[in-house]
C-alpha atoms as one frame of an Amber mdcrd trajectory, in Angstrom:
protein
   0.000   0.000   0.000   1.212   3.603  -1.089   0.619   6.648   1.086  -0.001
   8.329  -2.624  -0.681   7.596  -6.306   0.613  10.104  -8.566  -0.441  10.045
 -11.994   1.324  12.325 -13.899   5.219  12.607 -13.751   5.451  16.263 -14.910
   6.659  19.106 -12.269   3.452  18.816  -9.699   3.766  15.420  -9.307   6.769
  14.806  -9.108   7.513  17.917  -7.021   4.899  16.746  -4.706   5.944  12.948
  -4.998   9.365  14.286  -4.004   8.500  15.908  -1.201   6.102  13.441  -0.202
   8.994  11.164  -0.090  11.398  13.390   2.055   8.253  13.462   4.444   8.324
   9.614   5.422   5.334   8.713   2.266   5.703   6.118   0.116   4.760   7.221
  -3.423   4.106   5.425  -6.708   3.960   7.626  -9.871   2.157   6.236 -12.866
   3.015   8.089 -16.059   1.145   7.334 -19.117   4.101   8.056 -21.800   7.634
   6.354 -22.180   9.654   8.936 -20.219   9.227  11.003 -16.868   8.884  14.608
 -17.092   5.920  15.397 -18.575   6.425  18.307 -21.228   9.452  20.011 -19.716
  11.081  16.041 -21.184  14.274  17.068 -22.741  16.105  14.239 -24.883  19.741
  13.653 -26.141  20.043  13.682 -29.601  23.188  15.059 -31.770  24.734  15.576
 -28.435  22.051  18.675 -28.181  19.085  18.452 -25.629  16.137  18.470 -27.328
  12.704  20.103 -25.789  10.636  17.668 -27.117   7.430  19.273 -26.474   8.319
  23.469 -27.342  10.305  25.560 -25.627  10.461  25.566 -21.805  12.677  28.601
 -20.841  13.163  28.585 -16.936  11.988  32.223 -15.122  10.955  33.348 -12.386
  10.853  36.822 -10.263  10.935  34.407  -6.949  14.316  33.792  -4.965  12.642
  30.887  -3.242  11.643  29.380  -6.263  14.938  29.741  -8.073  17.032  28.382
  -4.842  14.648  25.117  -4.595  15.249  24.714  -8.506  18.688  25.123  -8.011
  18.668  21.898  -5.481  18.498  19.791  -8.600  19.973  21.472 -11.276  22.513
  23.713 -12.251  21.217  26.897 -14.663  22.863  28.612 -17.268  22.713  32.219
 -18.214  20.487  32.219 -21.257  18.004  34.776 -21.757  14.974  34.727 -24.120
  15.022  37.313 -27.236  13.277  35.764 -29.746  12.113  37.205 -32.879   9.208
  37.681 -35.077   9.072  36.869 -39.127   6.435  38.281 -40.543   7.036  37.230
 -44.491  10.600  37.408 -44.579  10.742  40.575 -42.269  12.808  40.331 -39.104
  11.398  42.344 -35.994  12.898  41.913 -32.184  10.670  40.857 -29.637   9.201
  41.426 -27.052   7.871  45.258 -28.703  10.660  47.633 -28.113  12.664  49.983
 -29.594  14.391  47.751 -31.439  10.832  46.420 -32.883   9.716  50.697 -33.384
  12.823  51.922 -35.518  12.650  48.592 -37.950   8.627  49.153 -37.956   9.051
  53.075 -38.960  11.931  54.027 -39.298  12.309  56.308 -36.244  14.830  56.287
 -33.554  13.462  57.601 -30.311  10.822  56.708 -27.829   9.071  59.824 -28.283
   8.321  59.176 -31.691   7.088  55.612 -31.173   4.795  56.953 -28.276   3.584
  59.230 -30.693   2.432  56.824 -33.168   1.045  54.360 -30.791  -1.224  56.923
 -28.958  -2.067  58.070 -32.651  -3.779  54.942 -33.565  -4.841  53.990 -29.913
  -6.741  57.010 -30.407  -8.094  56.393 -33.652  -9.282  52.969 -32.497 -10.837
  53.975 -29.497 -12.558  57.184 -31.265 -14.143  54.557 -33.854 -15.552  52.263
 -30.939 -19.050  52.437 -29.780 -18.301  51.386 -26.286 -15.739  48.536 -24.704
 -14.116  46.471 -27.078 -16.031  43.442 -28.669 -13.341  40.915 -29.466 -10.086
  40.327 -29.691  -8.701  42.436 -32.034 -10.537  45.653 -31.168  -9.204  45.143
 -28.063  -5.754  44.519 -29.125  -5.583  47.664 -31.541  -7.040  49.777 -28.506
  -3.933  48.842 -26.321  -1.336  48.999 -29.397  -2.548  50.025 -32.269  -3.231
  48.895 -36.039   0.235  48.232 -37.282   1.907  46.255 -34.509  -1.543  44.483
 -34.281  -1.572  43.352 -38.139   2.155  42.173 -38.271   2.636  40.555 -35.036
  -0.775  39.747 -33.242  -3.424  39.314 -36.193  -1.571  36.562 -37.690  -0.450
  34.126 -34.510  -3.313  34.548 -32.847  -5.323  33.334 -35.271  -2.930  30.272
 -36.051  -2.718  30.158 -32.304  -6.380  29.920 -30.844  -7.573  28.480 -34.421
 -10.042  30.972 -34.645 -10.082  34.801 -36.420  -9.626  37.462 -33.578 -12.866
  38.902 -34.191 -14.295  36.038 -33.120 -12.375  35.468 -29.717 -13.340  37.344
 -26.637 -11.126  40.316 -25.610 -10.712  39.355 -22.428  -7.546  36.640 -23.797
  -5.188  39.814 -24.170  -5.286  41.377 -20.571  -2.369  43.394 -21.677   0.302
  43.435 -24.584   4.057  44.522 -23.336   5.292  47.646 -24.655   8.717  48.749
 -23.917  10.397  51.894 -25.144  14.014  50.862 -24.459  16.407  49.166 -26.560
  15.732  45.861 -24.648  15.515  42.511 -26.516  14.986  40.616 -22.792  11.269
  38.977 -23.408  10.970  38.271 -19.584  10.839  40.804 -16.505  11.606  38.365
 -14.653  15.259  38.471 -12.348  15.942  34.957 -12.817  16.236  32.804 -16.067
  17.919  30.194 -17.530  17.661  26.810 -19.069  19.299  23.674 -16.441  22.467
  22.639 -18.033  22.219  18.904 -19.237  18.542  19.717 -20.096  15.332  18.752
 -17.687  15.535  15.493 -17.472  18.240  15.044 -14.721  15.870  17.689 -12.426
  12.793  14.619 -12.771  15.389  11.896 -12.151  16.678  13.366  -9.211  13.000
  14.539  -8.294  11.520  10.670  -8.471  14.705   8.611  -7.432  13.142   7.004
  -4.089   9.989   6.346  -5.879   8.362   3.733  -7.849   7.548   4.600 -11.467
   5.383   3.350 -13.819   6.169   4.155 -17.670   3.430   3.592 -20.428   0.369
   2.820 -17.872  -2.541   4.453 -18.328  -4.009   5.317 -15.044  -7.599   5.596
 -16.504  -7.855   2.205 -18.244  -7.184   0.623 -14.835  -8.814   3.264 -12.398
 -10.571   1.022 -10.440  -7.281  -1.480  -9.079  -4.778   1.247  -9.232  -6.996
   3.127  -7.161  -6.430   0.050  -4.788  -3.098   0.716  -4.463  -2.692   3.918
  -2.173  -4.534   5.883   0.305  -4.838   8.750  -1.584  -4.771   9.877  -5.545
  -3.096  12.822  -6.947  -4.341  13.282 -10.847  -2.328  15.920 -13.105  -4.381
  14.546 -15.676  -7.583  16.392 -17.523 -10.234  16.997 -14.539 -13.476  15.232
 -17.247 -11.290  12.624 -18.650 -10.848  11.146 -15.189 -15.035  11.188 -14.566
 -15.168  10.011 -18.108 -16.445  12.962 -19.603 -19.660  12.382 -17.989 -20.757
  16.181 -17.584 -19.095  17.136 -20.963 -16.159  18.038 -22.537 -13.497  20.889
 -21.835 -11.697  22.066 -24.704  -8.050  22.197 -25.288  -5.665  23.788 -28.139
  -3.019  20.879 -29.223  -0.003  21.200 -30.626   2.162  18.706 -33.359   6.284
  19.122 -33.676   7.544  18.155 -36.790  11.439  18.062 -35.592  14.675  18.061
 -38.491  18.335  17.505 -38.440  19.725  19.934 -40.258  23.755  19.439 -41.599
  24.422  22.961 -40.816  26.308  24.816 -37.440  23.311  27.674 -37.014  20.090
  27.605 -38.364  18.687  30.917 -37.689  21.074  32.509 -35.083  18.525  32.346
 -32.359  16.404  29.562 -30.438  13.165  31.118 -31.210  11.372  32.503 -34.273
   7.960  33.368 -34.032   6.085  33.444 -37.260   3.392  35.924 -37.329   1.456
  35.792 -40.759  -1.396  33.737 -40.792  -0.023  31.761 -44.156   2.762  30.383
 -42.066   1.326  26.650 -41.133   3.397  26.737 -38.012   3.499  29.585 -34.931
   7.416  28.878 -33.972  10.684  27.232 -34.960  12.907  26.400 -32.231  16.432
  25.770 -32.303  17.400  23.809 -30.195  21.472  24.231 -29.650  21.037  27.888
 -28.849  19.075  27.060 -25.415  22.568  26.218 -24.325  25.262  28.237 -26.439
  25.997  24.801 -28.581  28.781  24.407 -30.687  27.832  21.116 -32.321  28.230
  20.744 -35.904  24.876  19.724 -37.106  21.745  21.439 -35.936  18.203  20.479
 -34.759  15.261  22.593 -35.339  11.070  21.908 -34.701   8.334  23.123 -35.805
   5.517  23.916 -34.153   1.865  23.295 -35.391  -1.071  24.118 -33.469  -4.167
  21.804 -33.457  -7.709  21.645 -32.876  -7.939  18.989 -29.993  -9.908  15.309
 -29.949  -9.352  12.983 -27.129  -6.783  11.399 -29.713  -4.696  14.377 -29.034
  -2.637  15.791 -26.485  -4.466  18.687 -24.317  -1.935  21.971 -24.223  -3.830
  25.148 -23.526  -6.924  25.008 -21.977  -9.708  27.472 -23.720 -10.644  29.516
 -20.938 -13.653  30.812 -21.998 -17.160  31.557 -20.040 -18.415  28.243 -21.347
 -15.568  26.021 -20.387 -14.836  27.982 -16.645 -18.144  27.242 -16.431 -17.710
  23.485 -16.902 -14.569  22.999 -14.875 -16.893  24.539 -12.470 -19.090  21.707
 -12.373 -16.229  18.867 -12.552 -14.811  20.797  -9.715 -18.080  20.306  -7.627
 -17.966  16.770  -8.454 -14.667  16.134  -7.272 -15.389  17.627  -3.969 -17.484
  14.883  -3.539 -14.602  12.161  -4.244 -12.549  10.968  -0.548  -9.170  10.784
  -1.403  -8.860  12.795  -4.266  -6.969  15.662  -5.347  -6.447  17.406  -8.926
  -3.314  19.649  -9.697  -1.522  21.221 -12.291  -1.944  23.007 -15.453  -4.560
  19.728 -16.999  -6.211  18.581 -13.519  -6.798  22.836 -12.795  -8.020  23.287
 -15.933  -5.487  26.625 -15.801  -2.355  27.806 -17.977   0.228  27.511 -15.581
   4.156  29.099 -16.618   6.695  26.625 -15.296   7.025  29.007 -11.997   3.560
  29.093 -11.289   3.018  24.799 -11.293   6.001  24.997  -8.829   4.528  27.222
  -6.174   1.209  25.753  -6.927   2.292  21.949  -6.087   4.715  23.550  -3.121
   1.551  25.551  -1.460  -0.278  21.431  -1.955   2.461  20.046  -0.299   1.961
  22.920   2.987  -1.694  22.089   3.136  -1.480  18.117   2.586   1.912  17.124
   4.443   1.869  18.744   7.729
């Protein structure tokens, strides 16, 4: 008999199976796929780690959560400046200076606030009221042009859907920097583990019993059986069998290369912002760690419509899905034993940082 079943052997579980274990509990993790790690999985291939599932870029603005990180891995000093391609144009990212002057041709902040609060104006002056959707809302924080290159596009590719017809709530806020500052991230600590994620889960689940390619729900009932209590970092209706409904999901496919080259495209991320463009992002792998290999391994990334075939990624957190997480939230309460967590099993887009404080405030409230 286990003290806990974990199914799920991304960062809540096995953050929480971890700590469960320095705490006296005898955990078994069940994990559904071939490896541990959930999406952060990073794999050896060309002598480069791979991120098999998109980028994960480490960052956080917490000390506590960048010392407990740093209990299992070592990080290195890279720092996210990606780039946008919007048909063969090349624009900095996050929007800064750098993004202004290439945009139109001007060289000081003044002159980009100028322009901004020009069409923010314009946008605002043609709206009968709050913003509709989407892309009224978008222009009314940052105007037509940085809207039609960079948000129009992705979005659309993105959320699968034209950004008229998505709710303006999505975009709370769009960055806008007027400094020469390529850093995407505020945040005061970043990096990607050297080595790759792996090692973090292996060191995370040593003292505890895994299961690889088990699926939890074909065998609820008996592996039930097997511990006191359940942790599921799975999809909150798939475990009650979808028996209220569905929640929906965006999915994403990778369709990785190996190219016989040193440097792709100079950086680990391009984001592609046309709506032609099948795919949102390439991602280079080597940069993610300064490599020096010869060779070179890029993916591409395709987002999906979802079916249960698929792998969930972002949950659609619309008024008619909250409101259905609602209800599978009411139903769990009434399950003994029982307890849902992370970004799937909270129905919630959760950054890396924000699973690890999540599963770290579960482990203050469950393991006294």
């Amino acid at each position: 008999m286990f003290d806990y079943c974990i199914v799920g052997s991304g960062l809540f579980g096995s953050i929480f199976a971890y700590e469960a274990n320095k705490r006296g509990k005898k955990c078994l993790v069940i994990e559904r796929r071939n490896h541990i790690g959930g999406n952060c999985y990073t794999k050896l291939k060309e002598n480069i780690n791979i991120h098999a599932y998109g980028a994960h870029i480490f960052r956080t603005d917490s000390k506590q959560i960048w010392d407990y990180m740093q209990e299992f891995c070592t990080f290195n000093h890279f720092i996210n400046s990606p780039i946008a391609n919007f048909k063969g144009e090349i624009y900095n990212l996050p929007f800064n200076m750098n993004t202004f002057s290439k945009l139109w041709g001007i060289s000081t902040p003044k002159e980009a606030q100028e322009i901004i609060q020009s069409q923010k104006k314009a946008a605002l002056d043609s709206l009968k009221g709050a913003p509709r959707n989407l892309e009224e809302h978008a222009i009314a924080l940052v105007g037509v042009d940085v809207y039609e290159k960079f948000i129009k596009g992705y979005t659309k590719k993105q959320w699968g859907r034209d950004c008229k017809d998505l709710p303006a709530s999505i975009i709370k806020r769009i960055p806008v920097r007027f400094i020469y500052d390529n850093n995407y991230f505020n945040d005061p600590y970043q990096g990607i583990p050297k080595g790759g994620y792996t090692p973090i889960f292996e060191k995370l689940l040593k003292n505890c019993e895994v299961l690889l390619n088990t699926d939890f729900l074909t065998n609820k009932k008996e592996l039930s059986k097997k511990a006191k209590k359940i942790l599921f970092t799975g999809t909150i209706d798939a475990y009650f069998d979808y028996v209220l409904g569905t929640l929906e999901y965006r999915s994403l496919q990778f369709e990785e290369e190996l190219l016989e080259c040193a440097n792709y495209q100079g950086v680990a991320v391009v984001n592609f912002t046309d709506a032609e463009t099948p795919y949102t992002r390439i991602i280079e792998h080597k940069h993610f760690e300064f490599g020096t290999q010869k060779n070179t391994i890029i993916s591409k990334e395709y987002p999906q419509n979802w079916d249960k075939t698929k792998e969930p990624y972002y949950p659609i957190n619309d008024t008619k899905n909250q409101a259905l997480y609602a209800k599978y939230q009411d139903l769990a309460k009434e399950e003994k034993n029982l307890i849902f967590g992370g970004r799937l099993g909270e129905y919630r887009y959760y950054d890396m940082q924000d699973v690890i404080k999540a599963a770290l405030e579960l482990v203050k409230r469950e393991l006294v």
